[in-house]
C-alpha positions as CSV (number, residue, x, y, z in Angstrom):
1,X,0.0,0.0,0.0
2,X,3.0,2.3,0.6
3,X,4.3,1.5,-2.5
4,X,1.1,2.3,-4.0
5,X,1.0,5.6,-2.5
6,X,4.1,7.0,-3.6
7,X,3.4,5.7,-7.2
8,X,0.4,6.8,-7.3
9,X,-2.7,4.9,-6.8
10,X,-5.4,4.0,-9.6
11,X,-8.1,3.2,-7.5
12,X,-11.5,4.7,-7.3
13,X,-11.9,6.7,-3.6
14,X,-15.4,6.8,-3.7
15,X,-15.5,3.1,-3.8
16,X,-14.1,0.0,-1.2
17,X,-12.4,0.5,1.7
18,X,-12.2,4.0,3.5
19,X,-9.2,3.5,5.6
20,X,-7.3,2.2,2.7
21,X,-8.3,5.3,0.2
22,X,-7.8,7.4,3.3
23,X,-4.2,5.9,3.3
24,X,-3.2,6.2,-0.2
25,X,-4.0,9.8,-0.7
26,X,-2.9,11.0,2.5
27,X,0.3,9.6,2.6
28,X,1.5,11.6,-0.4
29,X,-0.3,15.1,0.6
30,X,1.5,15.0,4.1
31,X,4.7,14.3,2.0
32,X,4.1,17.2,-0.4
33,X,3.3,19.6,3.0
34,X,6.5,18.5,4.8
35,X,8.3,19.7,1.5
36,X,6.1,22.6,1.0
37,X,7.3,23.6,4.7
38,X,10.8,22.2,4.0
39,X,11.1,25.6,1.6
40,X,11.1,28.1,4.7
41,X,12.8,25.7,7.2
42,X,15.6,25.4,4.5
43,X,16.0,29.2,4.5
44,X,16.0,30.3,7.9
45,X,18.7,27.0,8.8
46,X,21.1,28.6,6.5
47,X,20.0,32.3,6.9
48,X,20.1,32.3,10.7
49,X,24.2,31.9,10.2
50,X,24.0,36.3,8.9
51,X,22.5,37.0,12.1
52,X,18.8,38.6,13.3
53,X,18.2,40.8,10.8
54,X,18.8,38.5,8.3
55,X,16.2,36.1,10.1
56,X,13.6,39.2,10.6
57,X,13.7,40.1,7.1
58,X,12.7,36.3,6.2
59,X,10.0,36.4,9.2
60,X,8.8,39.7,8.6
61,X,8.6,38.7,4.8
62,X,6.7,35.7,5.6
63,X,4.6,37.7,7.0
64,X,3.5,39.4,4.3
65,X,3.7,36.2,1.8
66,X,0.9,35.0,4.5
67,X,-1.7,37.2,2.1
68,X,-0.1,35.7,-1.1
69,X,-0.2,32.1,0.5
70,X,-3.9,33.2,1.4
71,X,-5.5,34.4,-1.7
72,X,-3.4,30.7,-2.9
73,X,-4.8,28.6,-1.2
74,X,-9.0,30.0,-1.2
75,X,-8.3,29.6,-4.8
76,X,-7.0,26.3,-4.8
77,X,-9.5,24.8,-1.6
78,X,-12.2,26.2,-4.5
79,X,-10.2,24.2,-7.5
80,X,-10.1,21.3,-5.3
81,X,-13.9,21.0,-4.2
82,X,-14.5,21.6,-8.5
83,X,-12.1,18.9,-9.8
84,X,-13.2,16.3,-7.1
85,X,-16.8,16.7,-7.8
86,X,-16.4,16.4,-11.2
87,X,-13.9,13.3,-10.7
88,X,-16.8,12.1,-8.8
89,X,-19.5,12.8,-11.1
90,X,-17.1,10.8,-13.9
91,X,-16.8,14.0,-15.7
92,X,-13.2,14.4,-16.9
93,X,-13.5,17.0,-19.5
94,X,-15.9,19.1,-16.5
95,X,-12.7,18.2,-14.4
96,X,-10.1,19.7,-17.2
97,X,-12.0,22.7,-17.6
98,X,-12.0,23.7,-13.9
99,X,-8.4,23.2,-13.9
100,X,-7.5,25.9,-17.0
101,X,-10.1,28.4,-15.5
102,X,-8.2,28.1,-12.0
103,X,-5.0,28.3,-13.6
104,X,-5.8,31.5,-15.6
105,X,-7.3,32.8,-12.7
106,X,-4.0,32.5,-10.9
107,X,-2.2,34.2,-13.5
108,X,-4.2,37.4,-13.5
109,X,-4.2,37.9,-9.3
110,X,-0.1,36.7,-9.4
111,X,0.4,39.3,-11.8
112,X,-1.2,42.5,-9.8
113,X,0.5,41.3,-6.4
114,X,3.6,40.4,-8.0
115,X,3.7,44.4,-9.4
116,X,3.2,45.5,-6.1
117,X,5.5,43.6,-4.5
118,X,8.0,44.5,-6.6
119,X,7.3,48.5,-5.9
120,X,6.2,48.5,-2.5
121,X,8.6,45.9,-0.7
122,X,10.6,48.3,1.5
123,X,7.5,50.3,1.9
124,X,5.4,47.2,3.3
125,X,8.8,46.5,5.3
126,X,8.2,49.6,7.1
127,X,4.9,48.9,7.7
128,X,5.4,45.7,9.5
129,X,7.8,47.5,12.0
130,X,11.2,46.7,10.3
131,X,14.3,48.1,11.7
132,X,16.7,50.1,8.9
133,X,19.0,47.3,8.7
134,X,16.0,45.3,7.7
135,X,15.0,47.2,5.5
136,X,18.6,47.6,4.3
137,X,17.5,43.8,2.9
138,X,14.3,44.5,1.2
139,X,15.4,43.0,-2.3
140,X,15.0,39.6,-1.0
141,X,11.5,40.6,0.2
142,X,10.6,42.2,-3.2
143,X,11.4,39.1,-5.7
144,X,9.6,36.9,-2.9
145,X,6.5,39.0,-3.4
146,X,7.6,39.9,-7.1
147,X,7.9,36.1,-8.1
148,X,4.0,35.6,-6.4
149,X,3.1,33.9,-9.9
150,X,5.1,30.7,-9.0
151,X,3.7,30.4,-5.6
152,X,0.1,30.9,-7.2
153,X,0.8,28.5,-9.7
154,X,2.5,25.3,-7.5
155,X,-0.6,25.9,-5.3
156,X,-3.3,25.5,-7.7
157,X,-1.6,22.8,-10.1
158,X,-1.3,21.0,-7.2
159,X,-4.9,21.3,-6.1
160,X,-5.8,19.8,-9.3
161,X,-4.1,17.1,-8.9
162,X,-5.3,16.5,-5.4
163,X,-8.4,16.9,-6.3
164,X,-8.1,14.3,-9.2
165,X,-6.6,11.9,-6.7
166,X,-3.4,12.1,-8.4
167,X,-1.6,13.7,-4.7
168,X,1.5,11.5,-6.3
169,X,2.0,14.3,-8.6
170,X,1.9,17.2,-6.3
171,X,4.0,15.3,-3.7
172,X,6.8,15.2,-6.7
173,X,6.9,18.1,-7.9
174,X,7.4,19.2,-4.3
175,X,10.2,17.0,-4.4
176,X,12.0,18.4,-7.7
177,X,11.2,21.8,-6.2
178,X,13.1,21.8,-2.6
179,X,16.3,19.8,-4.4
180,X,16.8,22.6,-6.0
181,X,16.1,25.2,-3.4
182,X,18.4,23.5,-1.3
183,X,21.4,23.1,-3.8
184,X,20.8,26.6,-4.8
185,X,20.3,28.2,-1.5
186,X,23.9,27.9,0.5
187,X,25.4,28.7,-2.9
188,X,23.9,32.0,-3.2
189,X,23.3,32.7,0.3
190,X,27.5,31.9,1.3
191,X,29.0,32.8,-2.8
192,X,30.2,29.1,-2.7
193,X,32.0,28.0,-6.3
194,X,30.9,29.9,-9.4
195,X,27.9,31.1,-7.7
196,X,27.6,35.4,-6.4
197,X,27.8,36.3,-3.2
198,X,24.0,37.5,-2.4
199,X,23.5,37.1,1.3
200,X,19.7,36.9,2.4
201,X,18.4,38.2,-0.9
202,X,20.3,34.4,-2.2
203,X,17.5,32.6,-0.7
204,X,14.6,34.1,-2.4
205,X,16.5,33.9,-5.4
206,X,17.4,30.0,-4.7
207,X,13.5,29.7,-3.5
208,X,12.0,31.5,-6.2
209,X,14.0,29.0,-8.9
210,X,13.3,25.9,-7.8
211,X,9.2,26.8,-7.5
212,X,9.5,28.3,-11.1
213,X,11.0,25.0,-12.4
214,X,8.4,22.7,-10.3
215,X,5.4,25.0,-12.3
216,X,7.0,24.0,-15.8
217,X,7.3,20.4,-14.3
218,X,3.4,20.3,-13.7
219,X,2.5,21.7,-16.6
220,X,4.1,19.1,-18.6
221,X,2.5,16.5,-16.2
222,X,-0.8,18.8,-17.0
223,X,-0.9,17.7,-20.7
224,X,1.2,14.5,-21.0
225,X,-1.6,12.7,-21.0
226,X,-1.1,10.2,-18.2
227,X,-3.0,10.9,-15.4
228,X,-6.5,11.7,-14.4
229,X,-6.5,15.3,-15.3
230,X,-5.4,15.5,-19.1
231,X,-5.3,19.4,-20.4
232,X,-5.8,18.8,-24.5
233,X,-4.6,22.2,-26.3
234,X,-8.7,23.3,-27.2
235,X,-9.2,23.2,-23.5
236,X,-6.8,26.5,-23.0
237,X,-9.3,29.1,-23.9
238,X,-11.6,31.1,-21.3
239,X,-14.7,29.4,-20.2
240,X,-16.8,32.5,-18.1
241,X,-19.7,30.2,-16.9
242,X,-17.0,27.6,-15.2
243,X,-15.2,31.0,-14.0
244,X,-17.6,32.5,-13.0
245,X,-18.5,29.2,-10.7
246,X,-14.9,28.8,-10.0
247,X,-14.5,32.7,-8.4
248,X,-18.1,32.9,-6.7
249,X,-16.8,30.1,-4.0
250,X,-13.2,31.2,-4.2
251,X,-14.3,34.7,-3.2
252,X,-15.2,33.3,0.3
253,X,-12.5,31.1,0.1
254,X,-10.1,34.2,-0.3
255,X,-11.6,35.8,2.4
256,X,-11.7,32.9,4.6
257,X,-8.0,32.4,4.7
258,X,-6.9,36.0,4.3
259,X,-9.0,36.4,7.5
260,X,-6.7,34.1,9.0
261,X,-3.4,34.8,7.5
262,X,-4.0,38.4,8.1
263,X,-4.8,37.4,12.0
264,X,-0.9,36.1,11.9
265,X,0.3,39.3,10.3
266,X,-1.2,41.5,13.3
267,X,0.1,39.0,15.8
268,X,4.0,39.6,14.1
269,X,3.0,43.0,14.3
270,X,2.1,42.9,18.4
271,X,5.3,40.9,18.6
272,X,7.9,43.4,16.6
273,X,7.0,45.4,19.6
274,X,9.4,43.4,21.6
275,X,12.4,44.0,19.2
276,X,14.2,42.3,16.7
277,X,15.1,38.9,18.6
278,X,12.1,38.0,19.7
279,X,10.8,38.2,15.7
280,X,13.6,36.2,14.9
281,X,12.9,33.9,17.9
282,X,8.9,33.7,16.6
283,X,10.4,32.9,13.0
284,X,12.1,30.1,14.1
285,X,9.9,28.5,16.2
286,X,7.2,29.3,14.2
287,X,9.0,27.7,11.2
288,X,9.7,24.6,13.2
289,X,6.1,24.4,14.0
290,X,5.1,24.5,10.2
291,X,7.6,21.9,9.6
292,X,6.1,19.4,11.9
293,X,2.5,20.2,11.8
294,X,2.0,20.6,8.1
295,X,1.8,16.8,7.3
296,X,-1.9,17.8,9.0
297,X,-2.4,19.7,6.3
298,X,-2.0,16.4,3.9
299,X,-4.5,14.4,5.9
300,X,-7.2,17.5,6.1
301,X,-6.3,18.0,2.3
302,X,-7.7,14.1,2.2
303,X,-10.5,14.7,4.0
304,X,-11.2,17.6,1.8
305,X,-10.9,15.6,-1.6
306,X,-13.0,12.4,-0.3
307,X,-15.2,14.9,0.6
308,X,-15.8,16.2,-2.7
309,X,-15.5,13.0,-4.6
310,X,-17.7,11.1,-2.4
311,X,-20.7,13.7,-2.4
312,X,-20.1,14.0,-6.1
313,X,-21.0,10.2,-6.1
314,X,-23.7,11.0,-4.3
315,X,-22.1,9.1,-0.7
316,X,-22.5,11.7,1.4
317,X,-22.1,9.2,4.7
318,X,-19.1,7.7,3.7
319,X,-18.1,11.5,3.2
320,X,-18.6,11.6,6.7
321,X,-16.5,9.3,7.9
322,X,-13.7,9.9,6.0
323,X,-13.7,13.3,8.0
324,X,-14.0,11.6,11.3
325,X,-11.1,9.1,10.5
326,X,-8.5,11.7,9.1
327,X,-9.5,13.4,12.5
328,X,-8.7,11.0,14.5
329,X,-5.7,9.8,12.4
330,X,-4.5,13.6,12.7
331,X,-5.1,14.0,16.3
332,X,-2.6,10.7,17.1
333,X,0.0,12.5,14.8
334,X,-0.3,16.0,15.7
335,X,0.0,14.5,20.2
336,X,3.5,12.9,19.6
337,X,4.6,16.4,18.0
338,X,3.3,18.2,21.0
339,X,5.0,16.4,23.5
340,X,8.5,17.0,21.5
341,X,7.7,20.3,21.6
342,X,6.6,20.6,25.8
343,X,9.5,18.4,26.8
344,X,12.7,19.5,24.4
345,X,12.1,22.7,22.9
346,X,15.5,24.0,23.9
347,X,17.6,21.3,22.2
348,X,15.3,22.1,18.9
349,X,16.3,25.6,18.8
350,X,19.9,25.2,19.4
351,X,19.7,23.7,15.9
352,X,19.1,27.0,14.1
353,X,20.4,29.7,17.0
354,X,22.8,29.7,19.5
355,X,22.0,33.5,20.2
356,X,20.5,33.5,24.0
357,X,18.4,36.5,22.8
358,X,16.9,34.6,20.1
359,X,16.9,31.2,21.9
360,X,14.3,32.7,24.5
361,X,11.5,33.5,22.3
362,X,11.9,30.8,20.3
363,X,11.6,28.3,23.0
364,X,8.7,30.4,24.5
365,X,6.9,29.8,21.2
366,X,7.2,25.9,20.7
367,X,6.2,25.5,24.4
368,X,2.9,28.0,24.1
369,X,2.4,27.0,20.9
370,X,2.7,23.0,21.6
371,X,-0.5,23.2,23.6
372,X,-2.7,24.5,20.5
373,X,-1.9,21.7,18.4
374,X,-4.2,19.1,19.4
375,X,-7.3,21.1,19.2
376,X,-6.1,22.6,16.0
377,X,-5.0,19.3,14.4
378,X,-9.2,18.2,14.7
379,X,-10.1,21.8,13.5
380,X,-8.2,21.9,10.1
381,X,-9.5,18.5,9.2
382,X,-13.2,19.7,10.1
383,X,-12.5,23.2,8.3
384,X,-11.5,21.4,5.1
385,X,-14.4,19.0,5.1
386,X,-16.4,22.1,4.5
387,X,-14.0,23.6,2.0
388,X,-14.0,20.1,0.0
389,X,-18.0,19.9,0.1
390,X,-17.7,23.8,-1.9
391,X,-18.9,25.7,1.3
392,X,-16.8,27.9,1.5
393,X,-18.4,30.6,3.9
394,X,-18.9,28.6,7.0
395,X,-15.3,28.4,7.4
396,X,-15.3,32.4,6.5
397,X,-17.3,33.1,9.4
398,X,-15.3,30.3,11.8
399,X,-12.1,32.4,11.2
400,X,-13.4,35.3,11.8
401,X,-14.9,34.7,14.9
402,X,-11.5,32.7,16.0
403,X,-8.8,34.9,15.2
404,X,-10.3,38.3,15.6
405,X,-12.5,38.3,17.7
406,X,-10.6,35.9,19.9
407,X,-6.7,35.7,19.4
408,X,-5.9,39.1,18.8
409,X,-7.5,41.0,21.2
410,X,-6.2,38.7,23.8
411,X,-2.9,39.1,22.4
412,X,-3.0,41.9,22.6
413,X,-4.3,42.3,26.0
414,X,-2.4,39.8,27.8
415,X,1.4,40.5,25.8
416,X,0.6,44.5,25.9
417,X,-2.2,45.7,27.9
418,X,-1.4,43.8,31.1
419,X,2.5,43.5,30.2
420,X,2.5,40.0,30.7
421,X,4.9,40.1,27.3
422,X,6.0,37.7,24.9
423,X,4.4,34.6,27.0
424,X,1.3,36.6,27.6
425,X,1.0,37.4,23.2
426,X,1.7,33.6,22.4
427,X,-0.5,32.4,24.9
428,X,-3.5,33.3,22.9
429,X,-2.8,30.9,20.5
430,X,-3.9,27.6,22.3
431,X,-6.8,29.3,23.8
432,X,-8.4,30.4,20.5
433,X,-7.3,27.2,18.5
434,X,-9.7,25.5,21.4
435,X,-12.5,27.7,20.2
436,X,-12.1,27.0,16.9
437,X,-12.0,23.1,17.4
438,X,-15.4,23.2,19.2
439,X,-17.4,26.1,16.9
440,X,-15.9,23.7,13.9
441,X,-17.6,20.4,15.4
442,X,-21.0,21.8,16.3
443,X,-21.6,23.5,12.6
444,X,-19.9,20.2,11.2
445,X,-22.7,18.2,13.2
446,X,-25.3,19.9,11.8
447,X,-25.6,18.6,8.4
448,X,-25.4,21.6,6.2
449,X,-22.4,21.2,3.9
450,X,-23.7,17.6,2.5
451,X,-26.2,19.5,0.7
452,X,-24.0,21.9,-1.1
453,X,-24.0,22.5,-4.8
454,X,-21.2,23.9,-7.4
């Protein structure tokens, strides 16, 4: 079955055994996450070696790639939920034409935020409370956001071919994409052989490469003809009624997870406040967090394509299940991180920093952040039912309520108000990740999302 997975699997997931379909999709999805993560982890390791304001620039930019990684993924949750149901429906050509809408779509929204990127980087720099000598590196954060049309591309190509059930695919191209970021990124980064000396800005160039060349990869996978989603050459035209579909429950989706990813942005912003370590500190631990955790983002991605798949063969039960067994499955996972990360958290910083200054917030931030996991492990599965069924608002209104209406304000009023500081900031974290566990279950319960239509 292992095998199978990493091959990539031919069978039908609406049909025989859920735990085994559950399995061989999820198995390559939380592959493809740990690589998708393995891109920031593989920049701060090398970029932590220039110092804090190297590693602020690369937090502080991830911070404002949070929007671009938003607007991403609503698109592709909405080009998943399409291509599954059609994969469900046996509809291959209805799944084809979802896929070059989505990819065109990409390309017009990449374009405008990769022009303002490009212009505005040390601008937005400022914005997010950057010190001079941050802002002193502000080309790396300007071809990040410049080069936005890679990022926007990888994410939806690959939500096609989760969708399809091809997560093989995606988990590949991962794969070619990362080698190369991590050849490319000490050479730039350090000037090592024939390579220029480029410091931070290196990394976004070594980054920026390797996604570029992992977008021509799935395009060639896109119309080779081999796999479930096969994009023939009268396909690539505009088609405004599956658009227009396409955007109406992407426009929720957008906002759903810019609601969230902006929530992140205000809570670097409450934490610049403390200086420049303890953003350096958050951007490592945060990153070590991402590393580890994401691999629940492959399972709740397989919940959210047998979600779409199954009520596209008209199964909505076995729909249901498949969400309560990648939750449990997720929850076993996501424990055995959380205790690495409540009993060692010193030992895993000391791989990145040995600065005590940095070391402090960092471990702060595993430990804090450690006791959110579990509850948040059950709510991304439960969120991405809903985005895999195509309703795409409930999850709108569950991040809004979560993060703004509970995180920030008590971020803000615990690290700030009440000057409890860095502890008091992250410890917001766990206690709005157990709200949004338990408002997730009781809409999940209720039923609504099996009779959604796109």
């Amino acid at each position: 079955m292992l095998k199978e997975a990493l091959a990539g699997t031919h069978q039908d997931l609406t049909e025989g055994s859920l735990n085994r379909a559950i399995v061989l999709i999820a198995i390559p999805m939380i592959l493809e996450m740990v690589m998708e993560s393995l891109f920031g982890i593989v920049d701060v390791f090398f970029v932590s070696r220039l110092g804090p304001d190297a590693v602020a620039t690369v937090g502080l930019t991830e911070s404002l790639l949070t929007i671009v990684f938003g607007i991403s993924i609503g698109l592709s949750m909405a080009t998943t939920a399409f291509v599954a149901r059609r994969i469900g429906e046996k509809d291959p050509e209805g799944a084809a034409n979802s896929a070059v809408q989505a990819i065109i779509v990409g390309l017009l929204v990449s374009s405008a935020v990769g022009a303002i990127g490009i212009t505005c980087g040390p601008r937005l720099l400022g914005i997010m409370g950057a010190t001079p000598a941050i802002r002193a590196n502000a080309r790396y954060t300007q071809l990040m956001l410049g080069g936005s049309v890679v990022i926007f591309q990888l994410f939806l190509i690959n939500a096609i071919f989760r969708g399809a059930g091809d997560a093989a695919l995606a988990m590949r191209t991962l794969w070619l994409a990362n080698g190369i970021n991590i050849v490319l990124d000490p050479c730039l980064i350090n000037g090592w052989g024939p390579f220029p000396h480029l410091g931070v800005f290196g990394a976004s160039v070594a980054t920026t490469t390797g996604r570029g060349i992992g977008v021509l990869f799935q395009l060639w996978q896109l119309g080779s003809g081999k796999n479930r989603v096969v994009v023939r050459r009268h396909q690539v035209r505009l088609n405004l009624p599956v658009m227009w579909s396409l955007l109406r429950v992407s426009a929720t989706g957008i906002l759903q997870f810019l609601i969230g990813t902006a929530s992140w942005m205000a809570l670097v912003r409450i934490i610049s406040s403390f200086g420049s370590a303890a953003i350096a500190g958050y951007t490592i631990g945060l990153r070590m967090i991402i590393f580890t955790a994401l691999p629940s983002w492959g399972l709740s991605n397989a919940a959210a394509t047998l979600v779409g798949q199954s009520l596209g063969a008209a199964k909505p039960r076995r729909a249901e299940l498949a969400v309560y067994r990648t939750g449990l499955f997720n929850m076993l996972f996501i424990c055995l991180v959380s205790i690495a990360f409540l009993a060692i958290p010193d030992r895993l910083v000391t791989i990145f920093t040995l600065d005590p200054a940095v070391i402090r917030p960092a471990v702060a931030c595993l430990a804090t952040f450690g006791l959110a996991l579990p509850s948040w492990a059950w709510g991304i599965v439960l969120l991405q039912a809903f985005n895999g069924a195509g309703d795409t608002v409930t999850p709108t209104y569950i991040n809004l309520f979560t993060f703004w209406i509970c995180q920030i304000p008590i971020a803000y009023l615990l690290g700030i108000h009440l000057s409890f500081g860095l502890r008091g900031t992250f410890s917001a974290v766990p206690v709005a990740d157990a709200i949004f566990a338990i408002t997730a279950f009781v809409l999940f319960r209720q039923g609504r999302w099996k009779r959604q239509r796109i």
